[in-house]
C-alpha positions in Angstrom: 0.0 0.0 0.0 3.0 2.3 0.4 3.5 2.5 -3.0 0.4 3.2 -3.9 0.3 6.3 -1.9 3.9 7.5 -3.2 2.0 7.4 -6.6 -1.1 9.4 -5.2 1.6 12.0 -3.4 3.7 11.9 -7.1 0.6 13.1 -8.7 -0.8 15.6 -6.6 2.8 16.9 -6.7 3.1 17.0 -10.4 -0.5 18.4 -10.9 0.0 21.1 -8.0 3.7 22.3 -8.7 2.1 22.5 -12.4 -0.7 24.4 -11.8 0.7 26.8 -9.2 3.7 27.6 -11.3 1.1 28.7 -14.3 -1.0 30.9 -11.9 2.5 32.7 -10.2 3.5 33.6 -13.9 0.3 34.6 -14.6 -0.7 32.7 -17.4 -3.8 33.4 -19.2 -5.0 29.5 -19.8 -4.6 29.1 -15.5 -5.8 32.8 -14.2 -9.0 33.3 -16.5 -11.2 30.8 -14.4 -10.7 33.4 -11.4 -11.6 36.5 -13.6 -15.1 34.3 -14.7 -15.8 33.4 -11.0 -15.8 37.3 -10.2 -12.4 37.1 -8.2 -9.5 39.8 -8.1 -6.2 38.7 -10.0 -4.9 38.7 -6.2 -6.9 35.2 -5.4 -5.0 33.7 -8.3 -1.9 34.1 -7.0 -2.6 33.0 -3.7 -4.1 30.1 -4.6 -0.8 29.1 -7.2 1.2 29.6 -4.1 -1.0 27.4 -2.0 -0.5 24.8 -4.3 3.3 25.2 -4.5 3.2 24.8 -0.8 0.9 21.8 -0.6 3.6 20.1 -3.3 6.1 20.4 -1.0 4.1 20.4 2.1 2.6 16.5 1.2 6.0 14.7 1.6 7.2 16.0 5.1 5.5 14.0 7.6 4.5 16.9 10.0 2.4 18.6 7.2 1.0 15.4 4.7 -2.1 15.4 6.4 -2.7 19.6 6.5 -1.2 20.0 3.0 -3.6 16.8 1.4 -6.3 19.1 3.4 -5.7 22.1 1.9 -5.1 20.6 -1.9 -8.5 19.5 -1.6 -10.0 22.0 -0.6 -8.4 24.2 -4.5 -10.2 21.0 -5.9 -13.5 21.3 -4.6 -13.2 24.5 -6.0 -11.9 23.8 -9.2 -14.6 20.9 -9.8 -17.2 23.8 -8.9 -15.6 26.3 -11.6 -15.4 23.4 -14.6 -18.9 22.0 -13.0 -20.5 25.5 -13.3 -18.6 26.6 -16.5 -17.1 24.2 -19.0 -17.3 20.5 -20.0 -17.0 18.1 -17.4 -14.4 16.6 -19.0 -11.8 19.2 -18.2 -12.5 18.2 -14.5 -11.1 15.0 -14.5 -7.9 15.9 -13.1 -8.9 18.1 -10.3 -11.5 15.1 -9.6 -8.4 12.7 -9.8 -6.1 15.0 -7.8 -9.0 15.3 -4.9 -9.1 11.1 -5.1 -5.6 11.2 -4.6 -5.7 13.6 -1.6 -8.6 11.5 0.0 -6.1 8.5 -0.2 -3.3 10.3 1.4 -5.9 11.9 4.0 -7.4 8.0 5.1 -3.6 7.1 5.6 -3.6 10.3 8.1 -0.8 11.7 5.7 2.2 9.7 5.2 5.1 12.4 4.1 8.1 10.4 3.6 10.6 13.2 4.9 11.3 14.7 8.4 
């Protein structure tokens, strides 16, 4: 079972770094879904560095559990935006990213480090 939640933690990691980079340069294809929910530019970059944070914050032990928290709580909310406002399809890997976090939450976070 270890394994299977190093692959959950890689892809919440590689999902998260990926998004949160493309909102902290402010790229138009990752900040426009904040401009149709009615939110200042501001919220875009806070959320980007959240995710950064959670990236990191999912493989130290002290912080899985808070971090795996905190990333699903961005993919609620991105499930609402594409829900609300474009094809479900382009949902599937916020819905697959919040599966992951659920894993990593029912093993009461399992960082590998510290």
């Amino acid at each position: 079972m270890k394994y299977v939640i190093w692959i959950a933690m890689t892809i919440v990691t590689l999902v998260m770094l990926m998004g949160g980079v493309m909102k902290l340069t402010g790229n138009p294809m990752a900040t426009t879904s904040f401009s149709v929910l009615g939110l200042p530019p501001w919220v875009a970059t806070f959320v980007g560095a959240c995710e950064i944070a959670g990236a990191i914050g999912i493989w130290l032990r002290k912080t899985s559990l808070l971090a795996a928290i905190g990333i699903s709580i961005i993919m609620l909310g991105a499930i609402y935006y594409h829900v609300m406002h474009t094809p479900l399809v382009e949902g599937v890997a916020a819905f697959v990213v919040l599966l992951c976090c659920a894993l990593i939450i029912s093993r009461k976070g399992t960082g590998v480090l510290g």
